[in-house]
KOLMI-776155 format. One record per residue: y, z, x of N, C-alpha, C, O, CB in turn. Coordinates in steps of 0.02 Angstrom, whole numbers, padded with zeros to 5 digits. Last residue first. Glycine has a CB too. Layout:
      ny      nz      nx     cay     caz     cax      cy      cz      cx      oy      oz      ox     cby     cbz     cbx
       Y       Z       X       Y       Z       X       Y       Z       X       Y       Z       X       Y       Z       X
...
***
This chain:
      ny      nz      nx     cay     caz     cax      cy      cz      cx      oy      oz      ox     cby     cbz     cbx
   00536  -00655  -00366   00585  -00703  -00369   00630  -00739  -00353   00655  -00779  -00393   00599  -00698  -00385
   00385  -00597  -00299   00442  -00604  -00285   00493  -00683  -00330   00482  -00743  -00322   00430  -00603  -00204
   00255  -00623  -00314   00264  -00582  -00376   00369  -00577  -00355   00409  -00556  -00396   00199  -00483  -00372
   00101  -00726  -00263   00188  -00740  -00243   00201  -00666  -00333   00168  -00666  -00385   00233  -00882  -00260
  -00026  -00669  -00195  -00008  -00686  -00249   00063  -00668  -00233   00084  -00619  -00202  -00044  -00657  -00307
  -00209  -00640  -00143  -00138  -00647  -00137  -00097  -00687  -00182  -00123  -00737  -00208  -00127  -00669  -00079
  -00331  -00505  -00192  -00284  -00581  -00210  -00222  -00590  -00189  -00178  -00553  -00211  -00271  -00596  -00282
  -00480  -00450  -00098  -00395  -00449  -00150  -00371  -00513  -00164  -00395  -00567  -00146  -00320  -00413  -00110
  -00576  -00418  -00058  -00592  -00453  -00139  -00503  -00454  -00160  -00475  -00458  -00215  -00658  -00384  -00210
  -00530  -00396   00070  -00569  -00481   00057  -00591  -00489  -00005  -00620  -00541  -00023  -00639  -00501   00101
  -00490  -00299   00130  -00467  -00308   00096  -00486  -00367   00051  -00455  -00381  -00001  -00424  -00300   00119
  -00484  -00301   00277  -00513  -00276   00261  -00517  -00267   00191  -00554  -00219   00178  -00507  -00244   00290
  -00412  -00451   00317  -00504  -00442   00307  -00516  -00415   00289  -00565  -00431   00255  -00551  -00434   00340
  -00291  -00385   00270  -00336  -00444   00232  -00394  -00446   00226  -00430  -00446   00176  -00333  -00498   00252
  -00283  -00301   00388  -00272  -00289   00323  -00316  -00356   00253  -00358  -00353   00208  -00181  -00287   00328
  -00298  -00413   00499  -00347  -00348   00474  -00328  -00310   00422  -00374  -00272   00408  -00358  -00297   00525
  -00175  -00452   00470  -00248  -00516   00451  -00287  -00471   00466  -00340  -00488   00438  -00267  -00598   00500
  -00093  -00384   00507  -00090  -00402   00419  -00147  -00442   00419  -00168  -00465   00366  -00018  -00450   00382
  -00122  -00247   00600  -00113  -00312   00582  -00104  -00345   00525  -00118  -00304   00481  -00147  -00335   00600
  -00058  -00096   00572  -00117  -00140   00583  -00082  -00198   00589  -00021  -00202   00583  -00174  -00142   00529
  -00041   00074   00562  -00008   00012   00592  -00074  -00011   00609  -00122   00016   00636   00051   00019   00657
  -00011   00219   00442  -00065   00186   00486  -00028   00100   00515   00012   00074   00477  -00148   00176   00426
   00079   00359   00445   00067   00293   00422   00009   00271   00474  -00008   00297   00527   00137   00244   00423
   00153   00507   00416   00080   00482   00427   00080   00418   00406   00081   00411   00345   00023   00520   00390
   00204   00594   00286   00245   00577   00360   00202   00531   00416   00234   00524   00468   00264   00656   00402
   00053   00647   00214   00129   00645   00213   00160   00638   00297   00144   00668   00349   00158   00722   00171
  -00088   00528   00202  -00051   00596   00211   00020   00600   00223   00048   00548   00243  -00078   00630   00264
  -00144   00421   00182  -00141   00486   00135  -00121   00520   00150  -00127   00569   00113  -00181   00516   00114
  -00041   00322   00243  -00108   00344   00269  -00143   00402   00221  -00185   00429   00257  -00096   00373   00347
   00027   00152   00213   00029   00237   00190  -00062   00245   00211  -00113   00211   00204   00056   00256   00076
   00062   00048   00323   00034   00044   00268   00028   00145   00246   00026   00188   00291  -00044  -00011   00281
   00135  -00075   00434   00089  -00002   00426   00095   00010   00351   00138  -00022   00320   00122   00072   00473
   00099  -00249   00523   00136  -00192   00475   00105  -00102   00456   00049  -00083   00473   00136  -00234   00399
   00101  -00383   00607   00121  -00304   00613   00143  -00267   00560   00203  -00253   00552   00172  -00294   00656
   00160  -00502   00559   00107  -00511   00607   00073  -00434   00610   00012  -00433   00616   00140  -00540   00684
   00209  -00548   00406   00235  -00505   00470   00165  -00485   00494   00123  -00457   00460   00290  -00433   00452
   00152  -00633   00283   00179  -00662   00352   00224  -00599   00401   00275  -00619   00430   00238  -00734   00330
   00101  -00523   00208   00058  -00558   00274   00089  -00613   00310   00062  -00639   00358  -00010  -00590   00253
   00190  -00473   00117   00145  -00457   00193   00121  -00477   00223   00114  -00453   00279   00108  -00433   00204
   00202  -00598   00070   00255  -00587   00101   00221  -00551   00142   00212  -00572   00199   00310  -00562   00071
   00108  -00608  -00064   00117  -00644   00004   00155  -00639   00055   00143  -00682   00098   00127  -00692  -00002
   00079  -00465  -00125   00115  -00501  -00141   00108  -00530  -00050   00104  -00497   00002   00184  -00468  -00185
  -00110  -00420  -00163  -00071  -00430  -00100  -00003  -00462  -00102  -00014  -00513  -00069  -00109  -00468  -00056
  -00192  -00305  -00270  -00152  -00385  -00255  -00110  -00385  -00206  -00067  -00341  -00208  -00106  -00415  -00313
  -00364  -00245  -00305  -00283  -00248  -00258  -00255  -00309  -00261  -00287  -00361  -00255  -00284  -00236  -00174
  -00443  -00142  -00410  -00394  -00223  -00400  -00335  -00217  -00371  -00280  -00198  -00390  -00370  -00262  -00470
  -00540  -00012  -00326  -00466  -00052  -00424  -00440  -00131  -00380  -00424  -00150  -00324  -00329   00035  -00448
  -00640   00114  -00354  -00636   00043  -00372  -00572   00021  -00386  -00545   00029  -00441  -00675   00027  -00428
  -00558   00276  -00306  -00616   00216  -00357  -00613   00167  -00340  -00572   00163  -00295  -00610   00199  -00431
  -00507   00332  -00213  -00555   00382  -00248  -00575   00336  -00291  -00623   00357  -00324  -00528   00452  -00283
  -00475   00244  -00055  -00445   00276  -00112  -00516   00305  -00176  -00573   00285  -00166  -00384   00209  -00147
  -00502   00190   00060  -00522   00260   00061  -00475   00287  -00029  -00452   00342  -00045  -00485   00306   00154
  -00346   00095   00079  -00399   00099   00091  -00425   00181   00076  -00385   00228   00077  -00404   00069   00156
  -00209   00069   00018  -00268   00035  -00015  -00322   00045  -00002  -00366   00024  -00039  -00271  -00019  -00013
  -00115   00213  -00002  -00144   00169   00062  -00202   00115   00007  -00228   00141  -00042  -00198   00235   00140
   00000   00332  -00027  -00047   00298  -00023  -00045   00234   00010   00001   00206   00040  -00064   00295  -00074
   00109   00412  -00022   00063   00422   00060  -00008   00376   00038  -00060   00378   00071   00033   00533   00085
   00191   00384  -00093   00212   00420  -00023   00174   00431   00027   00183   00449   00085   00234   00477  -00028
   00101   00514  -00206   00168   00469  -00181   00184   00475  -00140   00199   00529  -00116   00220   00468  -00201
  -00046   00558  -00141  -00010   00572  -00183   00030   00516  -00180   00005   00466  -00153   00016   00632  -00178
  -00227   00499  -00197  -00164   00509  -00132  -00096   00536  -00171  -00096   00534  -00233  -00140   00419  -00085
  -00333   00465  -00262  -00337   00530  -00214  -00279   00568  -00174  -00274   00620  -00142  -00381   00512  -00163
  -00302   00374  -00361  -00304   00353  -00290  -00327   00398  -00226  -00338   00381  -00168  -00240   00336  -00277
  -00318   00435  -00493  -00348   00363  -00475  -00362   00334  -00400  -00405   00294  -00380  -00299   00314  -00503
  -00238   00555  -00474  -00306   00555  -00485  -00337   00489  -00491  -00399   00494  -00496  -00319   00592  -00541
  -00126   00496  -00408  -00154   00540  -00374  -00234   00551  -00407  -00283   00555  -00370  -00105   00602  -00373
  -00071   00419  -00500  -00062   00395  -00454  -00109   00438  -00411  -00136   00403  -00368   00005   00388  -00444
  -00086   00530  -00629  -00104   00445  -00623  -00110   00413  -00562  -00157   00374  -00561  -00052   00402  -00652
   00044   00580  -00592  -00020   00617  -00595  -00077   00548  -00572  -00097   00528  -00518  -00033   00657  -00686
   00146   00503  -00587   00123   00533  -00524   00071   00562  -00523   00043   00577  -00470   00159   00572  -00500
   00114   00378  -00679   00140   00409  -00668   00114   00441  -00604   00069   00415  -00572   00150   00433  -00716
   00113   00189  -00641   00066   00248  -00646   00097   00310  -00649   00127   00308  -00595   00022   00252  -00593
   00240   00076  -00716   00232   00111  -00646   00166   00171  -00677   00174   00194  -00733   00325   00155  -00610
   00151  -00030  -00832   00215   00030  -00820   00177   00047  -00761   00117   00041  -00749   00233   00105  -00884
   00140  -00186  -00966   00117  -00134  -00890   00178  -00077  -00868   00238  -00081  -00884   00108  -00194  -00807
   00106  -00283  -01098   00144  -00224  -01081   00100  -00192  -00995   00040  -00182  -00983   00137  -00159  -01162
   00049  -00408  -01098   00130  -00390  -01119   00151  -00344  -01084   00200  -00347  -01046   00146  -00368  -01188
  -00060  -00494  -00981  -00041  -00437  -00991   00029  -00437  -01023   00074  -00462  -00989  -00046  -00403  -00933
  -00101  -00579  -00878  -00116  -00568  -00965  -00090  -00515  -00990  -00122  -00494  -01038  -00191  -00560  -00988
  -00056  -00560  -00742  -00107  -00511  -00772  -00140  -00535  -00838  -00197  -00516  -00855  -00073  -00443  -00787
   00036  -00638  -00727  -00026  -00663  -00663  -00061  -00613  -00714  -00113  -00641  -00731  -00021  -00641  -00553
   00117  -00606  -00812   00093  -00673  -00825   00054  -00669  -00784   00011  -00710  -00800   00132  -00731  -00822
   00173  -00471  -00754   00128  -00463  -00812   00098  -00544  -00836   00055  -00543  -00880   00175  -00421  -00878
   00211  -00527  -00646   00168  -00474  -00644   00131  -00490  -00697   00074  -00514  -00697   00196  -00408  -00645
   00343  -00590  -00671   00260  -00629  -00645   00206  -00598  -00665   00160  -00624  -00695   00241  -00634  -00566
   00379  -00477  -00732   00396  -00535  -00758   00319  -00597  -00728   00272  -00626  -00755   00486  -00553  -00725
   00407  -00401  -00643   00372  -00383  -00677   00341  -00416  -00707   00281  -00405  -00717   00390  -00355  -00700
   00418  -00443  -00472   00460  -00478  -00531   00385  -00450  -00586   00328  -00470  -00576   00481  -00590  -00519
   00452  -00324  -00334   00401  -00358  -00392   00432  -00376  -00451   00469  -00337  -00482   00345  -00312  -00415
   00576  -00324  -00207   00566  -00312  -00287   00514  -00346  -00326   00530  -00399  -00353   00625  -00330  -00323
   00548  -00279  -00041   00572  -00326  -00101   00527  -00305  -00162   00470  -00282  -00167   00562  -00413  -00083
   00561  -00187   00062   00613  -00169   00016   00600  -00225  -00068   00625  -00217  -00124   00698  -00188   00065
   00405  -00227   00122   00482  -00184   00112   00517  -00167   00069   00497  -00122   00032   00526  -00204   00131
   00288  -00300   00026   00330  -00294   00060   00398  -00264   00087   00449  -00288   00061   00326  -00321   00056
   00180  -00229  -00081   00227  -00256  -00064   00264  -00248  -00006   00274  -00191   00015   00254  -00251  -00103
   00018  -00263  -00178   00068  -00216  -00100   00091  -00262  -00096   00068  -00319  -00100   00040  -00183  -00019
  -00040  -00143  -00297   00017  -00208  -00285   00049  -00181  -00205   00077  -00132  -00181   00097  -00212  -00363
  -00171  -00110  -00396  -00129  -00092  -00359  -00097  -00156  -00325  -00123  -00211  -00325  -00159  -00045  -00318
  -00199  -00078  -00576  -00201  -00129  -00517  -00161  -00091  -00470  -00123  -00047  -00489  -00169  -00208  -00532
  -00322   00002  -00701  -00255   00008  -00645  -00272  -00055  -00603  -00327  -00080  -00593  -00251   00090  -00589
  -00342   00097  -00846  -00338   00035  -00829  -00298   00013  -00769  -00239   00004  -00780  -00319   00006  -00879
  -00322   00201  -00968  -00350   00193  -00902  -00382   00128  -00855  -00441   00121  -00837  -00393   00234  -00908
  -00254   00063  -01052  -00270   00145  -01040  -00329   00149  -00991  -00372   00106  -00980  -00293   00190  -01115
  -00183  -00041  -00932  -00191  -00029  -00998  -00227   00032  -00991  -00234   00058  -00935  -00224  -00085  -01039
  -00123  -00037  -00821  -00107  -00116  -00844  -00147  -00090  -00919  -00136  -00129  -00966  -00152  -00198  -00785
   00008   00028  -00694  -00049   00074  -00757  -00055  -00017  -00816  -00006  -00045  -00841   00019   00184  -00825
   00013   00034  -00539   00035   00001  -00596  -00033   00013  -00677  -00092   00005  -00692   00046  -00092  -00562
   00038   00063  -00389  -00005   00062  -00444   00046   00053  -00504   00106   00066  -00507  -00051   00127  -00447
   00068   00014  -00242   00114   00021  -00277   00052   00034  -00345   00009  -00008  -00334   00174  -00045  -00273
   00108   00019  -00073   00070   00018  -00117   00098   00056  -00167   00133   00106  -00161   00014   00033  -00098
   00215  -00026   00035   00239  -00016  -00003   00155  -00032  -00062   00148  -00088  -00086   00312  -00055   00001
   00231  -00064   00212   00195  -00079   00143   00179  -00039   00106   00131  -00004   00122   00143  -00106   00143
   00359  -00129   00323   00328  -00066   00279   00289  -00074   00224   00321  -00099   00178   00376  -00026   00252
   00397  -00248   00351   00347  -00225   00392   00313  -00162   00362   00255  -00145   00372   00376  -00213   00459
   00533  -00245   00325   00488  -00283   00295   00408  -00277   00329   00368  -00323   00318   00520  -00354   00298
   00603  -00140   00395   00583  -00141   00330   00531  -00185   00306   00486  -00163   00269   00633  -00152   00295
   00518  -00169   00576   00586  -00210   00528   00569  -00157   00448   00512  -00136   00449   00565  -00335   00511
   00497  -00049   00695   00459  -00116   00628   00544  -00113   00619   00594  -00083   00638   00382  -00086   00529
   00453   00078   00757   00480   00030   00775   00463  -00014   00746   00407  -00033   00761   00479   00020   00825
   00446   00179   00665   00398   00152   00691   00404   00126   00744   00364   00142   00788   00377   00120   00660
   00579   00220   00633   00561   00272   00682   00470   00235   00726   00443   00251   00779   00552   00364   00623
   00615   00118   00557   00663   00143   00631   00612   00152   00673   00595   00120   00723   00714   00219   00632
   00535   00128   00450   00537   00079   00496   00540   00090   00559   00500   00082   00605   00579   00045   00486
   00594   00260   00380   00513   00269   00424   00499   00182   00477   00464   00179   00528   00424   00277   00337
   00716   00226   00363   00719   00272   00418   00630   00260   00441   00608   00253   00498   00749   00364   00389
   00686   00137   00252   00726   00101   00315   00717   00173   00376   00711   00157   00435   00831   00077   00288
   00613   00200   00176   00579   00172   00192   00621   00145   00262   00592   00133   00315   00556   00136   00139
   00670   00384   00213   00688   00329   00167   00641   00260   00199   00632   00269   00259   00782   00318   00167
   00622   00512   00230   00661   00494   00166   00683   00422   00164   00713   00402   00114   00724   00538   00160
   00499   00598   00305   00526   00532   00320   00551   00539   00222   00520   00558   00173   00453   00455   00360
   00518   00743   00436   00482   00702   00352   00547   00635   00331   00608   00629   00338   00484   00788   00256
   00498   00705   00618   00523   00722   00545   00500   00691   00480   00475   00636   00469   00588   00710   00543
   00379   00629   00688   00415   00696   00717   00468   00745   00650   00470   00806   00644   00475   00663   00793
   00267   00546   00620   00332   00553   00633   00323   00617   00625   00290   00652   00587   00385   00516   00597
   00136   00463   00675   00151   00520   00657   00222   00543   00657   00236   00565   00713   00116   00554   00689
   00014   00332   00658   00084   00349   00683   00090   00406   00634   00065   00410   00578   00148   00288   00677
  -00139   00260   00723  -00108   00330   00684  -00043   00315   00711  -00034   00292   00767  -00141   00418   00705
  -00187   00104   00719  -00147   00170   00738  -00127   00213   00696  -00101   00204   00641  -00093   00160   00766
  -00333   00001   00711  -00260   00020   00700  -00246   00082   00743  -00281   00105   00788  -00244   00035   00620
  -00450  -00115   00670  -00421  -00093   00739  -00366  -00062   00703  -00345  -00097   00657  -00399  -00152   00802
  -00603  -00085   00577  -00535  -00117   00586  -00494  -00101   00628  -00502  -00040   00629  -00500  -00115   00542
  -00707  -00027   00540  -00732  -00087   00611  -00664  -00120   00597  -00662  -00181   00604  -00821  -00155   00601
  -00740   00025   00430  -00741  -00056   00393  -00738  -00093   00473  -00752  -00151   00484  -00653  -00080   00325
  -00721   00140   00481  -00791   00120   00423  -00802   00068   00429  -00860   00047   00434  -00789   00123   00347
  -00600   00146   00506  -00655   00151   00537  -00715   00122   00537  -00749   00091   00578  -00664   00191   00532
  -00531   00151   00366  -00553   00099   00416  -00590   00086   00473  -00611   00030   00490  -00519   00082   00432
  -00563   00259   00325  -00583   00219   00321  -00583   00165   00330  -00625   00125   00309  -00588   00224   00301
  -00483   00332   00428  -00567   00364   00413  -00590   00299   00393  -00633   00272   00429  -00583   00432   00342
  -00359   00303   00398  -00382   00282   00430  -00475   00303   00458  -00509   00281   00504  -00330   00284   00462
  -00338   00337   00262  -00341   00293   00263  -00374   00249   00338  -00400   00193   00341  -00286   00289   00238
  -00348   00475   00279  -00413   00472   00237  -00412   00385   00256  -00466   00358   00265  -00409   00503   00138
  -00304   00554   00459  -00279   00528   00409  -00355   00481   00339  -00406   00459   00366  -00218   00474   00454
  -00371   00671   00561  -00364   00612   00552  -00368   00588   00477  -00417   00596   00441  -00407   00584   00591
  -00262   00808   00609  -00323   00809   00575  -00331   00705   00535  -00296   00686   00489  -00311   00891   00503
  -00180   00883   00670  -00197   00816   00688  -00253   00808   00651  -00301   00799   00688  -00207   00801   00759
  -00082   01012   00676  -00113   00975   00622  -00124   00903   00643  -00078   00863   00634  -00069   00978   00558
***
């Protein structure tokens, strides 16, 4: 099964340099898929949807392990109320399931926000649509490819 990943199809598209990485086992924890990259945690990017009103979505990439302050979240949005996308939600907005999404090649339109922290690691990989499957780029070809997003501090 080498069949090339949806996230990196589309980068192709966009003329962005990366890598397929393929782990040898199914990956359980963000600190084991680091390891096995060779990355730090903080190097893992963590796309994240967020349901901001009825059918209504942002996506949020974060950095490793760290925690989106909801709290900003919903003040950078206007927003009172926002909730994690459920899993259905997450798959019919993005094409991807949990776990394997990616900001790129996703099935609509949606508002990406970049929490700033990715992009100070020179090197990071990002969910490829497919399970066990990451893609490794740069964070300033992530950006370029990425040039209607917003970067934005969401860490406390």
């Amino acid at each position: 099964m080498n069949e090339t990943p949806p996230v990196s199809i589309a980068l192709e598209k966009l003329g962005i340099p990366h890598q397929v990485f393929r782990h040898v086992n199914p990956v359980t924890s963000l600190e084991q898929a680091a390891r096995e990259r060779g990355q730090r945690p903080e190097q893992v990017v963590r796309s994240i949807l967020f349901r901001i009103a009825e059918d209504e979505f942002v996506m949020v990439l974060a950095a490793g392990p760290a925690q989106i302050s909801w709290k900003l979240l919903r003040k950078l949005l206007g927003k009172s109320r926002i909730s994690m996308a459920t899993e259905d939600e997450v798959l019919a907005v993005t094409g991807y399931r949990i776990g394997t999404v990616g900001p790129f090649g996703i099935s609509r339109q949606l508002k990406v926000l970049i929490e700033a922290g990715v992009l100070s690691e020179e090197e990071i990989s990002i969910g490829s649509g497919m399970r066990n499957t990451a893609v490794v780029l740069r964070s300033a070809d992530l950006r370029r490819g990425l040039e209607d997003a917003k970067v934005v501090s969401l860490i406390e």
